[in-house]
C-alpha positions as CSV (number, residue, x, y, z in Angstrom):
1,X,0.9,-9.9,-8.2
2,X,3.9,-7.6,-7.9
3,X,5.1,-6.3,-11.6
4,X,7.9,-4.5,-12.4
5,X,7.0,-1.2,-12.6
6,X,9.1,0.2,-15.6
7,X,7.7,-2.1,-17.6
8,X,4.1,-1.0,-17.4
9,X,5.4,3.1,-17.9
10,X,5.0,4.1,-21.4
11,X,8.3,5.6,-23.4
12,X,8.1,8.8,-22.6
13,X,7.2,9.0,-19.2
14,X,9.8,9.9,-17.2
15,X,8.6,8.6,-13.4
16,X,11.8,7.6,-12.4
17,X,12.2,6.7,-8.2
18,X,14.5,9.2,-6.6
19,X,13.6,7.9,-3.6
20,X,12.5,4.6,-1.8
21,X,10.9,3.5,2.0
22,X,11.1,0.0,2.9
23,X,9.2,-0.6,5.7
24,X,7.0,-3.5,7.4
25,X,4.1,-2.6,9.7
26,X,2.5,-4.8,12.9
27,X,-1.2,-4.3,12.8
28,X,-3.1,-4.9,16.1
29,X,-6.1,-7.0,16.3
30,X,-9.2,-4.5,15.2
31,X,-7.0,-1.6,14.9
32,X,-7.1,0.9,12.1
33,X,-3.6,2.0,11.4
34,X,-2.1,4.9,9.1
35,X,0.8,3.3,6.4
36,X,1.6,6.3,4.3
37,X,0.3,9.6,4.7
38,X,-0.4,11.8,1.9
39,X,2.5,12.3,-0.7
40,X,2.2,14.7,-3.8
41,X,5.4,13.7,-4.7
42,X,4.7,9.9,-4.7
43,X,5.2,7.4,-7.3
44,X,4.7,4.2,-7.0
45,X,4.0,2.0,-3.9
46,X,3.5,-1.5,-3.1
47,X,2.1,-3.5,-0.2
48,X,2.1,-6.9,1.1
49,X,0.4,-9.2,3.4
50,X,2.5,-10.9,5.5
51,X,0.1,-12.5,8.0
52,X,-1.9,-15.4,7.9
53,X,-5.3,-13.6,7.8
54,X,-6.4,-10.5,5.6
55,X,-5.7,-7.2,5.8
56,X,-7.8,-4.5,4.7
57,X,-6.6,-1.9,2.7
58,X,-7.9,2.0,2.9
59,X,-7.4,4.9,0.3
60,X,-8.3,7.3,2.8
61,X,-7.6,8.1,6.5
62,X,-7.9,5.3,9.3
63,X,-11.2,6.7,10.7
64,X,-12.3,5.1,7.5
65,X,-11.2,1.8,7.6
66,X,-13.3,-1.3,8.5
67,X,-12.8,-4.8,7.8
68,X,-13.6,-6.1,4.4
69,X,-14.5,-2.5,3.1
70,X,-11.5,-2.1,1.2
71,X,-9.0,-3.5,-1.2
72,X,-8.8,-6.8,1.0
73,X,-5.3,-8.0,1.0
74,X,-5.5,-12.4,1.2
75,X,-2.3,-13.8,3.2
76,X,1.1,-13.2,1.0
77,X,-1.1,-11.4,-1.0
78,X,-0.5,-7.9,-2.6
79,X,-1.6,-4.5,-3.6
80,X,0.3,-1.8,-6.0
81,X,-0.4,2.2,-6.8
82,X,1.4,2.6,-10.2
83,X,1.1,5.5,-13.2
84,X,-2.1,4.0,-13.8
85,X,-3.3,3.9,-10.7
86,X,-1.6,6.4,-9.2
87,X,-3.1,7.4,-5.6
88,X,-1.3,9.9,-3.6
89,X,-3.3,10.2,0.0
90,X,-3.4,8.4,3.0
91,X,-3.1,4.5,2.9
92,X,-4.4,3.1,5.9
93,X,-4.5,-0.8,7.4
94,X,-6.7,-2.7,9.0
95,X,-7.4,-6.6,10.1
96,X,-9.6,-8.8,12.6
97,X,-5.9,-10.3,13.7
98,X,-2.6,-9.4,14.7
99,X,-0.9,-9.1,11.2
100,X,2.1,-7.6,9.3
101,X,2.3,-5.7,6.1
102,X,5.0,-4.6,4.1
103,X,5.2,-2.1,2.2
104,X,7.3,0.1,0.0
105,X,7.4,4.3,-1.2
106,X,8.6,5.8,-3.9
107,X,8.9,9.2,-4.5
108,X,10.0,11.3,-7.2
């Protein structure tokens, strides 16, 4: 489930978005692909699965990724990196069908 993410910051943070990517990504059949590379300055992000089969999602490079070793992403389902979980490396896709993700970046 996507929540708004100001409301899960506490008071005196101040990780406001200076800067947002809207994007949407095809992901071949057995393909490992890269979504975001590493950001130091990130955020906040937000992914979701578009497709009608699962997607795999990788908190590392796309050498690493294989099917159903992952955060697995359900169809219209969804993933976010918040404060709380806040993950700034590589993000990387992958899925036993053609799919599409989309995702957004935020950046400080």
């Amino acid at each position: 489930m996507i929540n708004n993410p100001g409301a899960i910051l506490p008071e005196s943070s101040d990780s406001g978005f200076i800067k947002c990517n809207n994007d949407e990504i095809a992901i071949p059949k057995n393909t490992p692909v890269t979504v975001l590379n590493g950001n130091g300055k990130r955020t906040y992000a937000a992914f979701i699965n578009n497709s009608l089969s699962d997607i795999t999602l990788v908190l590392e490079d796309k050498t690493k990724a294989a099917i159903n070793k992952g955060i697995v992403l359900k169809p219209n389902g969804s993933f976010e990196i918040t404060s709380i979980n806040l993950y700034k490396g590589k993000v990387s896709v992958i899925s036993a069908q053609n799919s599409k993700l989309s995702f957004v970046e935020c950046s400080e």
